[in-house]
mmCIF entry with sequence, helices, sheets and N, C-alpha, C, O atoms, coordinates in Angstrom:
data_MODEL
# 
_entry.id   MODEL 
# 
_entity.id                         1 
_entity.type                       polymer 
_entity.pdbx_number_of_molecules   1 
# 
_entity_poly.entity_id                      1 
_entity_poly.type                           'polypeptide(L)' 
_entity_poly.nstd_linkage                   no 
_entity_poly.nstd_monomer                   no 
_entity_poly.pdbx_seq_one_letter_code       
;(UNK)(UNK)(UNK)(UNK)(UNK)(UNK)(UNK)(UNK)(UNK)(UNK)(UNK)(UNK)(UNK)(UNK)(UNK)(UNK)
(UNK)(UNK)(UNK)(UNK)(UNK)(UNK)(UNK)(UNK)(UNK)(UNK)(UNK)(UNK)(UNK)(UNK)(UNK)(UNK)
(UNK)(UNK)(UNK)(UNK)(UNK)(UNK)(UNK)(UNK)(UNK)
;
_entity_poly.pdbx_seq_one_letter_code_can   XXXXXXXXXXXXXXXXXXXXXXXXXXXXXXXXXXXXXXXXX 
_entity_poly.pdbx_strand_id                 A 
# 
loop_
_entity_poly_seq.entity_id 
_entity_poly_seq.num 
_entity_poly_seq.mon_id 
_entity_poly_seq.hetero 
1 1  UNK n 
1 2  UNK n 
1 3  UNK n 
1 4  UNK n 
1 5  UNK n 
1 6  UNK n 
1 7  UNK n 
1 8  UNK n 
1 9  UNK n 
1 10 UNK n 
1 11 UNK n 
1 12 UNK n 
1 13 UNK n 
1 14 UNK n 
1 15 UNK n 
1 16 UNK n 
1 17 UNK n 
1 18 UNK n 
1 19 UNK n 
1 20 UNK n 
1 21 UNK n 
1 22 UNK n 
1 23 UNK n 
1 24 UNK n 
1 25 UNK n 
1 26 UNK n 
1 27 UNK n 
1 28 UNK n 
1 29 UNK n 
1 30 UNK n 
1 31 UNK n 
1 32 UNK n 
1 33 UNK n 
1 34 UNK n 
1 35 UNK n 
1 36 UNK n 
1 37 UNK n 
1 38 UNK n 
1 39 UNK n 
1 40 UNK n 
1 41 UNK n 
# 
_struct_asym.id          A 
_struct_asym.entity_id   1 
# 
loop_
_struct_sheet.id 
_struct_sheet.type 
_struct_sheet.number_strands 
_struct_sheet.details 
AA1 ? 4 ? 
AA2 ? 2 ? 
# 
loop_
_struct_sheet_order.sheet_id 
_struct_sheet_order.range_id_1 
_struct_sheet_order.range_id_2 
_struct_sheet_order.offset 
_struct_sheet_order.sense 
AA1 1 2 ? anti-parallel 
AA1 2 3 ? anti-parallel 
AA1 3 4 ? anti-parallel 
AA2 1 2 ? anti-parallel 
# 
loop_
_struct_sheet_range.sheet_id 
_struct_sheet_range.id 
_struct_sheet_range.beg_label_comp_id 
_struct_sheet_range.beg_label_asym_id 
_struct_sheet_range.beg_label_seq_id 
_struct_sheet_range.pdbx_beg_PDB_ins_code 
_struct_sheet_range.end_label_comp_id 
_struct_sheet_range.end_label_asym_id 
_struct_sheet_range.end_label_seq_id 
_struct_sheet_range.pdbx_end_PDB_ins_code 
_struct_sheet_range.beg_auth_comp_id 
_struct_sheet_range.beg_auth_asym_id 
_struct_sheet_range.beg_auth_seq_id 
_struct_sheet_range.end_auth_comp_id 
_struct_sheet_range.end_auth_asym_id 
_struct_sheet_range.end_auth_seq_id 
AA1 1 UNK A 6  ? UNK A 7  ? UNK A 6  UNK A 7  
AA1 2 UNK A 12 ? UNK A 15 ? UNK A 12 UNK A 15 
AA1 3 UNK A 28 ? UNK A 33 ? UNK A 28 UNK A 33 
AA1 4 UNK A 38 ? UNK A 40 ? UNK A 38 UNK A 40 
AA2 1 UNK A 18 ? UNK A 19 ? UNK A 18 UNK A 19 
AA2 2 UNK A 23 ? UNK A 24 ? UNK A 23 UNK A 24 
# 
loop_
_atom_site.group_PDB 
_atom_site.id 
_atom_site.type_symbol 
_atom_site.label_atom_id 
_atom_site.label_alt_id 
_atom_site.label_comp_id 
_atom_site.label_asym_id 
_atom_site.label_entity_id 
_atom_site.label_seq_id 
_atom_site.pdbx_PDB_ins_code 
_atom_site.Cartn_x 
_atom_site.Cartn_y 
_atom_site.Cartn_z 
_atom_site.occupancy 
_atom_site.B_iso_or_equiv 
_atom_site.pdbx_formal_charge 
_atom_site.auth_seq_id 
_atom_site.auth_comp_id 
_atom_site.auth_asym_id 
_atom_site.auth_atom_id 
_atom_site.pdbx_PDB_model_num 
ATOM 1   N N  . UNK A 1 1  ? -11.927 2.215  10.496  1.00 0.00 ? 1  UNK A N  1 
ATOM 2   C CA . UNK A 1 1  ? -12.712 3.375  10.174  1.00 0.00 ? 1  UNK A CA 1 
ATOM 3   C C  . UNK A 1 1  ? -13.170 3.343  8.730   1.00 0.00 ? 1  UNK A C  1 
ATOM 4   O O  . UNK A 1 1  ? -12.663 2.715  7.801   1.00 0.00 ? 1  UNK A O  1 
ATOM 5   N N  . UNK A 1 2  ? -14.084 4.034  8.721   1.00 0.00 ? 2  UNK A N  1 
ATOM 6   C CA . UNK A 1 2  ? -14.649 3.984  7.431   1.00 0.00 ? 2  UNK A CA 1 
ATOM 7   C C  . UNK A 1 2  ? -13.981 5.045  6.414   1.00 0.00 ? 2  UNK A C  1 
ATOM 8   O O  . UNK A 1 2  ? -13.494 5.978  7.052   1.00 0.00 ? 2  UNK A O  1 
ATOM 9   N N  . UNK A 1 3  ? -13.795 5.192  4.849   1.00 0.00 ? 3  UNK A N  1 
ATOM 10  C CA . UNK A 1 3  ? -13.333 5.639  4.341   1.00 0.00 ? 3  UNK A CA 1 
ATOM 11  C C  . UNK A 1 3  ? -13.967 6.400  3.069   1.00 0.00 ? 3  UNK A C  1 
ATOM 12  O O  . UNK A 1 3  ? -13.852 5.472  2.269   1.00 0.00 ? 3  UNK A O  1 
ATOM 13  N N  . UNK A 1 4  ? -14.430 7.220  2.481   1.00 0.00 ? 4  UNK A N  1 
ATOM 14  C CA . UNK A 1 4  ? -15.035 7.922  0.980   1.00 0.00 ? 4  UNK A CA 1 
ATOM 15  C C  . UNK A 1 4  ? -14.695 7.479  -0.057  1.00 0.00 ? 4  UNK A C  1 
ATOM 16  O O  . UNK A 1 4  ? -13.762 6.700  -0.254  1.00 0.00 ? 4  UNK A O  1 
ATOM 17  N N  . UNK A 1 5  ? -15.303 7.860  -0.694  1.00 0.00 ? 5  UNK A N  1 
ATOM 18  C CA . UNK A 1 5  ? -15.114 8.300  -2.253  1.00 0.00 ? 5  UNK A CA 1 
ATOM 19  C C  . UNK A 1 5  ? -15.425 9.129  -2.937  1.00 0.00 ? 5  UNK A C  1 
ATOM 20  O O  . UNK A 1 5  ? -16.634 8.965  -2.771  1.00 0.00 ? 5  UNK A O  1 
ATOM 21  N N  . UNK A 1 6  ? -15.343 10.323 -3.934  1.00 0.00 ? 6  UNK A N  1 
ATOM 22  C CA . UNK A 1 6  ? -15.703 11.296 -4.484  1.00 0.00 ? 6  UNK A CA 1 
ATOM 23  C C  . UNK A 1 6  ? -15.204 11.335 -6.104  1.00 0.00 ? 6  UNK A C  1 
ATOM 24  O O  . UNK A 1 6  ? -14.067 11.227 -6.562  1.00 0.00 ? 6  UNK A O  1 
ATOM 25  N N  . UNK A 1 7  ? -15.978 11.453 -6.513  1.00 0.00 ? 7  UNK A N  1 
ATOM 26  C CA . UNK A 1 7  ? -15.547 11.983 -8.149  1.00 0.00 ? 7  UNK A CA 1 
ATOM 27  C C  . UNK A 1 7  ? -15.627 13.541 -7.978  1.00 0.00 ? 7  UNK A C  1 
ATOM 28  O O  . UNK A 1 7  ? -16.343 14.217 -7.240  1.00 0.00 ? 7  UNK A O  1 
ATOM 29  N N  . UNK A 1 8  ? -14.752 13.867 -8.812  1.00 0.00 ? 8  UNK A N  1 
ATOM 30  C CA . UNK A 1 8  ? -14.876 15.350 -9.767  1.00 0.00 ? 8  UNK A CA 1 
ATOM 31  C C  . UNK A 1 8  ? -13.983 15.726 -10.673 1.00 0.00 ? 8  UNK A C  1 
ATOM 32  O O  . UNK A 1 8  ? -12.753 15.784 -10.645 1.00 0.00 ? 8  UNK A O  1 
ATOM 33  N N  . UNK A 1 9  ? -14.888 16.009 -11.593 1.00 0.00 ? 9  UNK A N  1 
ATOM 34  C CA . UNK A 1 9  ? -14.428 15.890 -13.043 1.00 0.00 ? 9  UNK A CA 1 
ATOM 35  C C  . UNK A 1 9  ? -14.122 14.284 -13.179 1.00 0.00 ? 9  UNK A C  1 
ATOM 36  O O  . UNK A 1 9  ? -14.713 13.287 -12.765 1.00 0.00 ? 9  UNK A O  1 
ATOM 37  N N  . UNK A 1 10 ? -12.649 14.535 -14.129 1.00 0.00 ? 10 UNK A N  1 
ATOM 38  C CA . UNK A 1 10 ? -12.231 12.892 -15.063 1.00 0.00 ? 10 UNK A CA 1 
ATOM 39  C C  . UNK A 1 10 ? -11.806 12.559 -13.706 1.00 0.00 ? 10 UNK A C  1 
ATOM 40  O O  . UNK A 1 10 ? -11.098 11.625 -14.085 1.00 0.00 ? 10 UNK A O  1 
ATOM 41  N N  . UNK A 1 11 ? -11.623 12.545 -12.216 1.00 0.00 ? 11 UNK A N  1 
ATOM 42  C CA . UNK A 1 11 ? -10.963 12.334 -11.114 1.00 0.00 ? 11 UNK A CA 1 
ATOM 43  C C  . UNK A 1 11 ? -11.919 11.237 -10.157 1.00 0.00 ? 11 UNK A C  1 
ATOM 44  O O  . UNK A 1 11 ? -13.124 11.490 -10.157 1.00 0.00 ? 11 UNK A O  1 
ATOM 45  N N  . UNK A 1 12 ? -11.429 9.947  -9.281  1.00 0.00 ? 12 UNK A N  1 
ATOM 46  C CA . UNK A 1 12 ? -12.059 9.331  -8.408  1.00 0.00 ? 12 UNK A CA 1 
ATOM 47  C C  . UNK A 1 12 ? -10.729 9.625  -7.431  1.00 0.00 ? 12 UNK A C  1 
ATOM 48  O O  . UNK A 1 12 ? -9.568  9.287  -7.663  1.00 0.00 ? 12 UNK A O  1 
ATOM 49  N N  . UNK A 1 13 ? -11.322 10.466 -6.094  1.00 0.00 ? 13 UNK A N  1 
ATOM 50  C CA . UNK A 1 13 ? -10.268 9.840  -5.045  1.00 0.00 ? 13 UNK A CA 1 
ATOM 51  C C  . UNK A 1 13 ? -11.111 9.146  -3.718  1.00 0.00 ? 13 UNK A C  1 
ATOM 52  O O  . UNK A 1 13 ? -12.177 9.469  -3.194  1.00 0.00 ? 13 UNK A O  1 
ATOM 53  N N  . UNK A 1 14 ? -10.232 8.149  -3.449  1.00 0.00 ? 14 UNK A N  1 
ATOM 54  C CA . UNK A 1 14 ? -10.325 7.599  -2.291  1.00 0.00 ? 14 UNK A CA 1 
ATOM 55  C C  . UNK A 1 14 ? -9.926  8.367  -0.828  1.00 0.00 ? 14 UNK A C  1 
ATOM 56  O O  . UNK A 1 14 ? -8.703  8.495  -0.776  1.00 0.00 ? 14 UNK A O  1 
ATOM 57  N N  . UNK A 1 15 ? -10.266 8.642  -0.224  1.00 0.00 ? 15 UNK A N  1 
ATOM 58  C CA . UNK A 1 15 ? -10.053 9.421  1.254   1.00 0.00 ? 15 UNK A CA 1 
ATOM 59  C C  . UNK A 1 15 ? -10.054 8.236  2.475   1.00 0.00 ? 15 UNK A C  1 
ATOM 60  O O  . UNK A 1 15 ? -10.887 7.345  2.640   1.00 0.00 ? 15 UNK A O  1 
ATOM 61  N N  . UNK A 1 16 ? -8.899  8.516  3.233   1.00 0.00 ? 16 UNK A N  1 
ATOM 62  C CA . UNK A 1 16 ? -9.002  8.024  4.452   1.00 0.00 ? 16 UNK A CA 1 
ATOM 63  C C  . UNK A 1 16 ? -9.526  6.434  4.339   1.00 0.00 ? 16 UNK A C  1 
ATOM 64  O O  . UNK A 1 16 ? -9.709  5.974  3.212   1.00 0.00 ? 16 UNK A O  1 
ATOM 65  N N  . UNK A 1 17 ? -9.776  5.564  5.572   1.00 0.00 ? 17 UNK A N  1 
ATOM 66  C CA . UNK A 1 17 ? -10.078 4.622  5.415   1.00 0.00 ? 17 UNK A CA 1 
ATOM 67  C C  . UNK A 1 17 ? -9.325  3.573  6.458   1.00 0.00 ? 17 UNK A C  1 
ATOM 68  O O  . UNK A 1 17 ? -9.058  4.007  7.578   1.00 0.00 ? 17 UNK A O  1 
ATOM 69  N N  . UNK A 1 18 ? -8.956  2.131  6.105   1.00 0.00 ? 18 UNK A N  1 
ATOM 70  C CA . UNK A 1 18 ? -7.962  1.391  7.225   1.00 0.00 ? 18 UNK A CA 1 
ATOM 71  C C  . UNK A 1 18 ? -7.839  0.585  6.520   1.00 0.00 ? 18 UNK A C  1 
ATOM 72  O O  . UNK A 1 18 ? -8.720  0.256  5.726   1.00 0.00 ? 18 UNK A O  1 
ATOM 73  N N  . UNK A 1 19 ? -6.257  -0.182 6.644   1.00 0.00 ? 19 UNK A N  1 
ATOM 74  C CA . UNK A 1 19 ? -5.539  -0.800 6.163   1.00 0.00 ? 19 UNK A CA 1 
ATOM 75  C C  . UNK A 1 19 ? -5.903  -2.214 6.344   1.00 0.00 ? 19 UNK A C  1 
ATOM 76  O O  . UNK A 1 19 ? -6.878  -2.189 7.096   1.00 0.00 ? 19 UNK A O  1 
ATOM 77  N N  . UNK A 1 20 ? -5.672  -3.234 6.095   1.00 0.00 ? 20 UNK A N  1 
ATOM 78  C CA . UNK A 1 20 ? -5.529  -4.517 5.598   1.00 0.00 ? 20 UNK A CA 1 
ATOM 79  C C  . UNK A 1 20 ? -5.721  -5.293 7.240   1.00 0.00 ? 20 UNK A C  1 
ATOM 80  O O  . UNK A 1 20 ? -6.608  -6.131 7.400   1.00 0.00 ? 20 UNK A O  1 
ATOM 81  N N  . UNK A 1 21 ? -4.642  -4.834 8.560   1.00 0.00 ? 21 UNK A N  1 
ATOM 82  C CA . UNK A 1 21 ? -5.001  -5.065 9.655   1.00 0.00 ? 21 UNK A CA 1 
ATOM 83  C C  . UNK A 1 21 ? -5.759  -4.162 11.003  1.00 0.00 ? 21 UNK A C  1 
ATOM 84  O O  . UNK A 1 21 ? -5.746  -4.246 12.231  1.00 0.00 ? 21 UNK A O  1 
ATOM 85  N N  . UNK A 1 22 ? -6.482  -3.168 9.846   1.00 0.00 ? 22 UNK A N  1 
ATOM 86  C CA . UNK A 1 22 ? -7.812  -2.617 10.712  1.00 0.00 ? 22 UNK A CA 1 
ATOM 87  C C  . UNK A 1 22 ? -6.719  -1.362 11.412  1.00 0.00 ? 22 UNK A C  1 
ATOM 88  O O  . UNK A 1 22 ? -6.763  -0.946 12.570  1.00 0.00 ? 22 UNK A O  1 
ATOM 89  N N  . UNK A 1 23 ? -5.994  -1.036 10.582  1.00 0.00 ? 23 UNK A N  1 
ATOM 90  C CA . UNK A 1 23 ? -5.121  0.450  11.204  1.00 0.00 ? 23 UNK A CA 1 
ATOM 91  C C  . UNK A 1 23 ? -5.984  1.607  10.533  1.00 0.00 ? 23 UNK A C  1 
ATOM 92  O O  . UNK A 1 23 ? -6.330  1.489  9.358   1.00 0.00 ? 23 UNK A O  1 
ATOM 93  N N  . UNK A 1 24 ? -6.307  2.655  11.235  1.00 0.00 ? 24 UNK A N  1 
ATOM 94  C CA . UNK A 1 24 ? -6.817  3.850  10.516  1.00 0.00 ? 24 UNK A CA 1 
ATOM 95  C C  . UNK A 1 24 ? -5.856  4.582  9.163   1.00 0.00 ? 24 UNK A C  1 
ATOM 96  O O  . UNK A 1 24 ? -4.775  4.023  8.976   1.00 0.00 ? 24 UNK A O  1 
ATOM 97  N N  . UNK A 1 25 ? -6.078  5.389  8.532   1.00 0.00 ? 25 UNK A N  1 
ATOM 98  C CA . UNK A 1 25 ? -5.337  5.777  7.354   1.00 0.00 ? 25 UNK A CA 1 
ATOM 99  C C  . UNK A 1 25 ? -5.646  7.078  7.364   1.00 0.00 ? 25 UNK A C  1 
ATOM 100 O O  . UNK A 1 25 ? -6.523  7.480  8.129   1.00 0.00 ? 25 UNK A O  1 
ATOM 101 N N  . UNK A 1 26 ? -5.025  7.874  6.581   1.00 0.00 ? 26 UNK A N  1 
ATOM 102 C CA . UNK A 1 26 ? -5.738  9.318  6.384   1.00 0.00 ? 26 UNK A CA 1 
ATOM 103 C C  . UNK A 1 26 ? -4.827  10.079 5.047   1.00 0.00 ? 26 UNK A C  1 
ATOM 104 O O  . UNK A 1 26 ? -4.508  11.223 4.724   1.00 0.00 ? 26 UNK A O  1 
ATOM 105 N N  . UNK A 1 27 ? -4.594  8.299  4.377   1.00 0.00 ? 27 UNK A N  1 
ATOM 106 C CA . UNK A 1 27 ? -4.316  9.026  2.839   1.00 0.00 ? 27 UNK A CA 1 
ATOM 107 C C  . UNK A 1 27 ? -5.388  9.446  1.962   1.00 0.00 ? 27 UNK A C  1 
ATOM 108 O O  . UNK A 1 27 ? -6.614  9.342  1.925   1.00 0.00 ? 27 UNK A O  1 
ATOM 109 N N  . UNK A 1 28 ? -4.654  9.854  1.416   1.00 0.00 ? 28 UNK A N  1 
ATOM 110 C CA . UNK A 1 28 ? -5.830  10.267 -0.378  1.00 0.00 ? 28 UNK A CA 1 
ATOM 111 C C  . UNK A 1 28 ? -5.098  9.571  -1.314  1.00 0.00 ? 28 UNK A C  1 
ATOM 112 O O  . UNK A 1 28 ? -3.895  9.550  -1.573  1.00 0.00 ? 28 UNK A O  1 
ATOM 113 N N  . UNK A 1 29 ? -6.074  8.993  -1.781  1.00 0.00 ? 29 UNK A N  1 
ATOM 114 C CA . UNK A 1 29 ? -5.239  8.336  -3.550  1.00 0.00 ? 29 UNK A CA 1 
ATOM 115 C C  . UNK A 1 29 ? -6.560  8.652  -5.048  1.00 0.00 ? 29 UNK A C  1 
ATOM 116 O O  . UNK A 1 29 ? -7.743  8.321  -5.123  1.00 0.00 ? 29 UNK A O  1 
ATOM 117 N N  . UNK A 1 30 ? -5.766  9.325  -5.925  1.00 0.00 ? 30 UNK A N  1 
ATOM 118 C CA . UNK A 1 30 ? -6.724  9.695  -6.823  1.00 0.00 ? 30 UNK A CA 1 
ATOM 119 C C  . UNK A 1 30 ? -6.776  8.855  -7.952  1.00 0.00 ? 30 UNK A C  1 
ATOM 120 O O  . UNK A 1 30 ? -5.643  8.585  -8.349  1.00 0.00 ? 30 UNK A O  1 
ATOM 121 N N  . UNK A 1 31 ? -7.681  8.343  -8.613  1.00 0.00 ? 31 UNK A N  1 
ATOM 122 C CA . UNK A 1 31 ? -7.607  7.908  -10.036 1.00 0.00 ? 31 UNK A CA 1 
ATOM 123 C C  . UNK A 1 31 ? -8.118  8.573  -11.441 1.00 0.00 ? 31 UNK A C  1 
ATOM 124 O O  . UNK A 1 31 ? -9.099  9.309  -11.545 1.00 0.00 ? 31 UNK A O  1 
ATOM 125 N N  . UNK A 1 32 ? -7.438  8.249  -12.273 1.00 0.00 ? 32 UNK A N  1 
ATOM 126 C CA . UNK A 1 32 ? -7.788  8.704  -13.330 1.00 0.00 ? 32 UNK A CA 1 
ATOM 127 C C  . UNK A 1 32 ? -7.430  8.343  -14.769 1.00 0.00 ? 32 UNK A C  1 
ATOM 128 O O  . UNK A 1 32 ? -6.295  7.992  -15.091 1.00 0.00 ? 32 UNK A O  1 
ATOM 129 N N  . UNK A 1 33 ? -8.338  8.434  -15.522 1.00 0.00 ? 33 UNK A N  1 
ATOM 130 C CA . UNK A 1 33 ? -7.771  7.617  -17.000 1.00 0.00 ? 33 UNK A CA 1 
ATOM 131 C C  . UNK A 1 33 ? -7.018  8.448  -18.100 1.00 0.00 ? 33 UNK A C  1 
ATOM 132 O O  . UNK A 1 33 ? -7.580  9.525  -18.304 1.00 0.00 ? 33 UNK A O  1 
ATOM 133 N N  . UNK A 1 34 ? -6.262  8.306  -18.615 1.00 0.00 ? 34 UNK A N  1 
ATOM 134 C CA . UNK A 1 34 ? -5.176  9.123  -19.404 1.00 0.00 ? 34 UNK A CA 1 
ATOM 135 C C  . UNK A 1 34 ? -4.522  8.568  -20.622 1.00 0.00 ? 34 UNK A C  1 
ATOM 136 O O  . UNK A 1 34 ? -3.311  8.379  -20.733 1.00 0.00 ? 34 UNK A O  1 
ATOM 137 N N  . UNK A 1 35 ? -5.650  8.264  -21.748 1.00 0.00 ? 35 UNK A N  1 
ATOM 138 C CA . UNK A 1 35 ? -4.926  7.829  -23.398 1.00 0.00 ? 35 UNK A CA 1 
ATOM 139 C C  . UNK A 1 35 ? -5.290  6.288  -22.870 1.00 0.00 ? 35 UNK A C  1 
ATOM 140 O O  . UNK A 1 35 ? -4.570  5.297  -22.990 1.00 0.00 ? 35 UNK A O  1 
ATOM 141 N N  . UNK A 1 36 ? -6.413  6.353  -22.344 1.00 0.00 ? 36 UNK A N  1 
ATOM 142 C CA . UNK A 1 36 ? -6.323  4.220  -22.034 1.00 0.00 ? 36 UNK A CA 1 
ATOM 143 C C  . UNK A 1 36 ? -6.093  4.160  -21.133 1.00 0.00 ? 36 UNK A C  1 
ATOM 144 O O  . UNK A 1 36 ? -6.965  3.644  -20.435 1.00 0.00 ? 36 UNK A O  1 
ATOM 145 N N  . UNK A 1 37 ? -5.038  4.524  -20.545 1.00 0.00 ? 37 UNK A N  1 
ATOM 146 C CA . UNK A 1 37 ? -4.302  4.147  -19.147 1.00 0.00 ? 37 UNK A CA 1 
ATOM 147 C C  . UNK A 1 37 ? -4.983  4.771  -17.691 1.00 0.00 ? 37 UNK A C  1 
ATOM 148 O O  . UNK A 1 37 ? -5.747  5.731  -17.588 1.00 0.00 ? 37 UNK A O  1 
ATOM 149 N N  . UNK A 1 38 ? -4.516  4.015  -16.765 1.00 0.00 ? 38 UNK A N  1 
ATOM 150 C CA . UNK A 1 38 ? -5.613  4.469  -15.446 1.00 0.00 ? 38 UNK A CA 1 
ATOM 151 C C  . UNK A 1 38 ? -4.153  4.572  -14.589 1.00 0.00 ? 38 UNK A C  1 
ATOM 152 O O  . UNK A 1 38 ? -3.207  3.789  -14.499 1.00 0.00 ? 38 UNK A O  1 
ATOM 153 N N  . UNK A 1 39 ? -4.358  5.606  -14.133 1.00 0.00 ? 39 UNK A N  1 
ATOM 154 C CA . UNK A 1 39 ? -3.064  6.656  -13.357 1.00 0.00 ? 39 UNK A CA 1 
ATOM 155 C C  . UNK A 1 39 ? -3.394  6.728  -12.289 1.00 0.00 ? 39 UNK A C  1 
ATOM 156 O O  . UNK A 1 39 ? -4.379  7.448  -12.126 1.00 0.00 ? 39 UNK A O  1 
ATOM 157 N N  . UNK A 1 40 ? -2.897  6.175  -11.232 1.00 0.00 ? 40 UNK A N  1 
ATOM 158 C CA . UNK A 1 40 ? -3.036  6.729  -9.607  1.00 0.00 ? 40 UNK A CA 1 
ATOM 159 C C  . UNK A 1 40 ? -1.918  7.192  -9.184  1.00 0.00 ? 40 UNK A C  1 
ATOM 160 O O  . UNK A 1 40 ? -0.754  6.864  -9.412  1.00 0.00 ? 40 UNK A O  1 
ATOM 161 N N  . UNK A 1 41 ? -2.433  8.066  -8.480  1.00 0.00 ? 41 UNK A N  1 
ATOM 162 C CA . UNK A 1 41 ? -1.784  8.918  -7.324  1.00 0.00 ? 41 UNK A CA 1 
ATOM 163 C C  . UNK A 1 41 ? -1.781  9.267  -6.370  1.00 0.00 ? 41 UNK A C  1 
ATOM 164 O O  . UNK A 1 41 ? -0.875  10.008 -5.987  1.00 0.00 ? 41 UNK A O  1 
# 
């Protein structure tokens, strides 16, 4: 399945999507930069 992306604000999250052997997903993982550093969650 296909999966997003969205910014808002200093924020990128990833939505949903499929794993490595074509399994569906329906995490969220957010990124973001913080003093240099790039923080996911």
């Amino acid at each position: 399945g296909y999966g997003v992306s969205v910014s808002y604000g200093d924020e990128v999250f990833l939505i949903g999507g499929e794993n490595a052997k074509g399994k569906p997903v329906s995490s969220v993982t957010s990124f973001t930069m913080r003093d240099g550093n790039l923080l996911i969650k």
